[in-house]
N, C-alpha and C positions, 0 to 999 in steps of 0.2 A: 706657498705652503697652505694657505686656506683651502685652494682649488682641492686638493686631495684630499685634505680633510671632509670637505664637504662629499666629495665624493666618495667615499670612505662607506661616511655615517648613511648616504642614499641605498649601499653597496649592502650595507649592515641591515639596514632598515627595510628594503624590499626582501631581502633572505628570510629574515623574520616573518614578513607579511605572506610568503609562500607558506613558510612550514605550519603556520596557523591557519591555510586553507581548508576547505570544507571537503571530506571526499568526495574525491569526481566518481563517474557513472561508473569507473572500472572498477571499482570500490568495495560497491554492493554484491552480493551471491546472486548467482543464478538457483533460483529452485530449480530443485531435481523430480522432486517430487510436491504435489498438494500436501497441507496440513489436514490430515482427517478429509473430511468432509468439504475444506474449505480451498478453493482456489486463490494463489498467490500470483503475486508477477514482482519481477528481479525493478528493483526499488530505483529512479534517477532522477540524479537531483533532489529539489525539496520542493513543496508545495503539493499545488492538487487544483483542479476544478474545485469550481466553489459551492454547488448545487448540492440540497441536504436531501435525504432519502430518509426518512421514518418512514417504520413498520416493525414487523414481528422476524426472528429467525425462527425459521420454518427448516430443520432436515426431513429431506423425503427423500430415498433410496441410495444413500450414499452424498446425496448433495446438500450442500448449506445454500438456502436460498433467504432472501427478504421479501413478504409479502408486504407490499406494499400501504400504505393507508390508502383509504377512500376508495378503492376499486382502482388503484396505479395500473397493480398487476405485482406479478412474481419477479422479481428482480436476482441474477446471479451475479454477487459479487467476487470481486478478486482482489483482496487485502495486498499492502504491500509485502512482499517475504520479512523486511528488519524488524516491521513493528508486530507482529502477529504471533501467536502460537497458540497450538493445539494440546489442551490438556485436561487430562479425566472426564473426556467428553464435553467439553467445555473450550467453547472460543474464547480467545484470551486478546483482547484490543480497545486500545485506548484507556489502559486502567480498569477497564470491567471486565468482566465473565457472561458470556452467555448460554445458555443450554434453550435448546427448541421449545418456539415460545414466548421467548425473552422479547421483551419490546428493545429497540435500537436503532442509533443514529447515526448517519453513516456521511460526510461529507464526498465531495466527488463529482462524477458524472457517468452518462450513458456511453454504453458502449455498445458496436453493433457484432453477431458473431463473428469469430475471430479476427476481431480488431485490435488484438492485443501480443502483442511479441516478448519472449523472456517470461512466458508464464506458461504456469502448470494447473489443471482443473481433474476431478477425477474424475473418472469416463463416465461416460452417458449421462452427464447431468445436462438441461438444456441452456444454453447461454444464450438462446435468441433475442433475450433483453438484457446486458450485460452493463453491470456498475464497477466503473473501476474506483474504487475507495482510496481518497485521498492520504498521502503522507503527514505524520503527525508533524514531520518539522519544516 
């Protein structure tokens, strides 16, 4: 009678430890379209590169760029689509607001052009130096 019981409670207890899993990749939305000015990509898993990007948001023609500190350069970032939004002209991430300008910190890494799939950027912005900004979670 034990045997079953115990397996029973293993039966019970891994069911449990499913339904409390973390959404998987299929989870997340695909962007359809960029926020404003701001390039997204469809969000997987959790983490991020660990490398920090400080500088200035800089729009110039349609595009959300980060200039860089110290002569870096012009960085185009690509925010996750879950944690991001675009509103009254105003980047909205990580608890802040930014409008062009705005000094910001951006966790993450380099990315090279289109090295990025499941993303959306608005046209003719240059992505030749591309950061893909890390997941808050």
């Amino acid at each position: 009678m034990r045997p079953r019981l115990v397996a029973a409670l293993v039966t019970a207890v891994g069911g449990l430890g499913a339904a409390c899993a973390a959404p998987g990749p299929d989870d997340a939305p695909t962007p359809t379209a960029p926020l404003g000015p701001a390039a997204v990509y469809r969000t997987v898993g959790t983490g991020g590169d660990a490398a920090l990007l400080e500088g200035v948001v800089r729009i110039v023609d349609g595009c959300l760029y980060v200039d860089g500190q110290e002569g870096t350069g012009r960085y185009f970032p690509y925010f996750p689509v879950t944690d991001t939004a675009w509103e009254d002209d105003t980047l909205v991430w990580d608890g802040g607001r930014y409008v062009d300008g705005d000094p910001i910190s951006l966790g993450g890494g380099e990315i090279g052009p289109g090295g990025l799939t499941d993303a959306v950027a608005p046209a003719g912005c240059d992505d030749s130096q591309g950061w893909i900004v890390a997941q808050r979670r």
